[in-house]
C-alpha positions in Angstrom: 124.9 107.8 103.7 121.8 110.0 102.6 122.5 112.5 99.5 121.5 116.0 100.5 118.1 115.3 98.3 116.8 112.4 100.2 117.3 113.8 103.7 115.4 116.6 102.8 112.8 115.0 101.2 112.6 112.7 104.7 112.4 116.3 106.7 109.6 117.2 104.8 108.2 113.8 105.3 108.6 114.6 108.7 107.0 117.7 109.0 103.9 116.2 107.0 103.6 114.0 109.5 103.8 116.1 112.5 101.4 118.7 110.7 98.5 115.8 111.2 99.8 113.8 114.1 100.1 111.2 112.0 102.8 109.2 114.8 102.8 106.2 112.3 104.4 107.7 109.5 106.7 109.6 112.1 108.1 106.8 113.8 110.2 105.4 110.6 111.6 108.7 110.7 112.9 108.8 113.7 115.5 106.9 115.3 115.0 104.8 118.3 117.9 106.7 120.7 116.1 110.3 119.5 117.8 112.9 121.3 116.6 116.3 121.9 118.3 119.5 122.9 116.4 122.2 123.3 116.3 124.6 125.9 114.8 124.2 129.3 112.0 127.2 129.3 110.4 128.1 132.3 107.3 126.4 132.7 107.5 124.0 129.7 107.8 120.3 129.9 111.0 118.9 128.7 110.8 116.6 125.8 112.7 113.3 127.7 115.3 111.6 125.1 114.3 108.6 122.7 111.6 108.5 119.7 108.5 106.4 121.7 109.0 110.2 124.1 107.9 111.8 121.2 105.8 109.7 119.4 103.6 110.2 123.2 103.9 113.6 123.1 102.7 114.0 119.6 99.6 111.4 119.9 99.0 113.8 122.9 99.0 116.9 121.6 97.4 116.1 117.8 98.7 117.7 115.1 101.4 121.0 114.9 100.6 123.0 112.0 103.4 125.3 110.6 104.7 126.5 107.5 108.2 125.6 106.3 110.0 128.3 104.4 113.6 127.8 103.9 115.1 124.1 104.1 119.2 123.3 103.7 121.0 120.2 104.1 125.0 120.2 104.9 126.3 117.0 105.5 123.9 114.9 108.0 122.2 117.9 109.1 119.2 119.3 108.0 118.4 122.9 108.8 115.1 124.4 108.9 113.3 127.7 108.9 109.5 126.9 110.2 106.6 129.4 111.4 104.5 127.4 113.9 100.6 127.9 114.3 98.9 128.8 116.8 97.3 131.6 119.1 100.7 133.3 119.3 102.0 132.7 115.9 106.2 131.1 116.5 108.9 131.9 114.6 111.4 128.7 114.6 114.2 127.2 113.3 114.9 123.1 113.4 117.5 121.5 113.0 118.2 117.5 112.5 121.4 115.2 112.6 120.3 111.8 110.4 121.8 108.7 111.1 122.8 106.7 108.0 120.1 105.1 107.8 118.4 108.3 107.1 116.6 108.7 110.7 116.3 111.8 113.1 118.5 111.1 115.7 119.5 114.5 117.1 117.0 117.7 117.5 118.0 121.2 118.2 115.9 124.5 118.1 115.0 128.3 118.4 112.0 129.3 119.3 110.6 132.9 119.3 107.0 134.2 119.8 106.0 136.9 117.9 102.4 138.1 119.1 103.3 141.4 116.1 102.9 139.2 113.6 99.6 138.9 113.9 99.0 142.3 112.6 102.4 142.3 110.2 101.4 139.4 108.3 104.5 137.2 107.3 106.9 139.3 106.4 109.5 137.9 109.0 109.4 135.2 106.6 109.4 136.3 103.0 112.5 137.0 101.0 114.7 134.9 98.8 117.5 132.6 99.0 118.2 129.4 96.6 119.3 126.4 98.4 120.1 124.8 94.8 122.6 127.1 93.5 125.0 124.8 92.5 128.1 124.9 95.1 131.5 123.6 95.5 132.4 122.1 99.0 134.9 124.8 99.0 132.3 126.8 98.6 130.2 126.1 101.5 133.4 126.1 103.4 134.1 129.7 102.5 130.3 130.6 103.0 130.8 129.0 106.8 134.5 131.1 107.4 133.2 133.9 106.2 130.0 133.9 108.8 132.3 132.9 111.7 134.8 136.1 110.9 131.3 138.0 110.9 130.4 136.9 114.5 133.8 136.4 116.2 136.1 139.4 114.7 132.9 141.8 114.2 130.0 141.3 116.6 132.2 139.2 119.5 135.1 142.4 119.3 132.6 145.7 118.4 134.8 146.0 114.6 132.9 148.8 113.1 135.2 149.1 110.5 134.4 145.6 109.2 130.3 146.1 109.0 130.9 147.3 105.3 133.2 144.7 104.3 130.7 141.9 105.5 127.3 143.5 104.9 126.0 144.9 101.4 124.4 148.6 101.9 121.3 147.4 100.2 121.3 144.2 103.6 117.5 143.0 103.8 116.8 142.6 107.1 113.7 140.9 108.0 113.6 141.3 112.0 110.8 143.7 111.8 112.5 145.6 115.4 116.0 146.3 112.8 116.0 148.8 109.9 117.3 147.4 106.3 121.0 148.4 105.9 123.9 148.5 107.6 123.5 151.6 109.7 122.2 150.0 112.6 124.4 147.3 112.6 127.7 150.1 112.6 125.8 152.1 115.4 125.3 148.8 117.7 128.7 147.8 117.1 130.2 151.0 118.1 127.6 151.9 121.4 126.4 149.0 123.0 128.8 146.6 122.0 132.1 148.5 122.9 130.3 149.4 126.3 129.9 146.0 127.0 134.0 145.4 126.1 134.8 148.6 128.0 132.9 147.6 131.3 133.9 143.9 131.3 137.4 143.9 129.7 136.3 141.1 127.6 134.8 140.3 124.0 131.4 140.0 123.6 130.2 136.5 124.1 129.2 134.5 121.3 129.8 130.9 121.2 128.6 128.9 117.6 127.1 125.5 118.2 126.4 124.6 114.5 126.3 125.5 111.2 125.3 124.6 107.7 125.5 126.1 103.9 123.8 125.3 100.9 123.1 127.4 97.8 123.2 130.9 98.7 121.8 130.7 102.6 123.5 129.6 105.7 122.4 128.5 108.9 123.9 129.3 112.4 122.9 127.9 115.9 124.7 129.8 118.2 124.5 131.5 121.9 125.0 135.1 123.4 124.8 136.8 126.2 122.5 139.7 126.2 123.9 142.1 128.6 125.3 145.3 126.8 122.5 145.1 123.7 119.4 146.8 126.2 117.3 143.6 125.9 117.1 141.2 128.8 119.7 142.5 130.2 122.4 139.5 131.4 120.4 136.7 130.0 121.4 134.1 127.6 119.8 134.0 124.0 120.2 130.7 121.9 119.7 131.9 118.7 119.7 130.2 114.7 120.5 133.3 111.9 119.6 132.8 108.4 121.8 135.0 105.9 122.3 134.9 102.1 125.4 136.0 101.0 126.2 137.0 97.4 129.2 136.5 95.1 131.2 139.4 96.4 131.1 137.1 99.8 128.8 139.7 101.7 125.3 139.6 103.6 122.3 140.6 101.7 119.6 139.2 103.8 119.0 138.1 106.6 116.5 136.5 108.7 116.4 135.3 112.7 114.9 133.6 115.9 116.0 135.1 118.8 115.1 132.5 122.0 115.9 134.3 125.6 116.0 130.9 127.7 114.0 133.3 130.5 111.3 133.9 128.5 108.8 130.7 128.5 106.6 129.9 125.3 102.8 130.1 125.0 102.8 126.5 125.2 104.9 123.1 124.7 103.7 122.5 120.8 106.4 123.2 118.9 109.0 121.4 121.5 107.5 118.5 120.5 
């Protein structure tokens, strides 16, 4: 088994490598059986399973520049905050199972476009968060119960009364359509999201896929349904949050990729 150290330092190996479409240093990397999973967009090739599939579809398409901002490892898994290049600039999020021999060999993703940026500059990106805090694995476990009780007893049931307890009054938020604070937060919790309960007689759907905490910062890969928020109304969103939580256990920042599976990408680089 790979310490936390060396699989990241193979993930950044990895991203060098895709940066230049360089498939030669790639391919030790990535293990034979490669699986991707991520979501079938409109209009964009899907990325068939195994690595010689990739390695193809890199030597194809050349090189994928990007920027990597915030990289955790939990267990096998390696999570990843990335901003892809490109015409439309792509906020993303990666994330990696390793085999024990320290090769890819599952792939899951967000992907969000975010034309604004272009005139915003990076600030979806900035911000702080220290993946080597030093942290117990009852630590990391607590980080991981706390985030679950954030999205299944608050967001999933509309619990206004729990924004405070979870989020700091000073919350970063670095969704540039979402004010800093709690405010908005309380407000959507007690308008759109009690609609939605009222009109379906049901929670809110949110269903977490995976999920991963080192340092301060925490990773989730998770899906909802959009209906009830005003924004593509009834569609599913597959989306990876990024929050760092303090010592007093509540969120102080916060970053996010929001992917509406009906809304296809510029193109096909960054899924691979």
């Amino acid at each position: 088994m790979q310490t936390a150290t060396q699989l990241k330092a193979r993930a950044r190996q990895f991203f060098a490598a895709l940066a230049i479409g360089d498939t030669d240093s790639l391919a030790p990397l990535v293990a034979e059986s490669y699986t991707p999973h991520c979501a079938r967009l409109a209009g964009v090739p899907v990325l068939p399973a195994g690595r010689a599939a990739l390695l193809r579809r890199l030597a194809a398409r050349g090189g994928i520049g990007h920027q990597l901002h915030r990289l955790i490892a939990d267990g096998d898994h390696i999570f990843a905050q990335m901003r892809y290049d490109g015409a439309i600039p792509i906020s993303g999020a990666d994330i990696f199972r390793f085999d024990p021999a320290g090769r890819i060999a599952e792939h899951w993703n967000s992907r969000q476009p975010i034309p604004q940026d272009l005139a915003t500059g990076q600030d979806r990106f900035t911000g702080g968060g220290d993946p080597a805090l030093p942290m117990s694995e009852a630590r990391r476990q607590e980080m991981k119960k706390i985030l679950t009780s954030v999205l299944m007893d608050m967001w999933s049931k509309g619990n206004a009364a729990l924004v405070p307890v979870f989020y700091a009054p000073s919350y970063i938020q670095h969704n540039p359509d979402m004010p800093g604070g709690y405010a908005r937060i309380k407000e959507i919790m007690e308008t759109e999201i009690q609609k939605y309960i009222a009109a379906t007689g049901g929670d809110f759907p949110v269903d977490i896929h995976l999920m991963g905490a080192e340092g301060d910062l925490i990773f989730v890969y998770y899906s909802i349904f959009m209906a009830g928020i005003n924004r593509n109304a009834g569609a599913r969103s597959t989306n990876t949050d990024i929050f760092r939580i303090d010592a007093s256990n509540r969120m102080i920042e916060h970053w996010d990729v929001l992917q509406m599976e009906s809304e296809p990408l510029a193109d096909d680089h960054t899924l691979f």
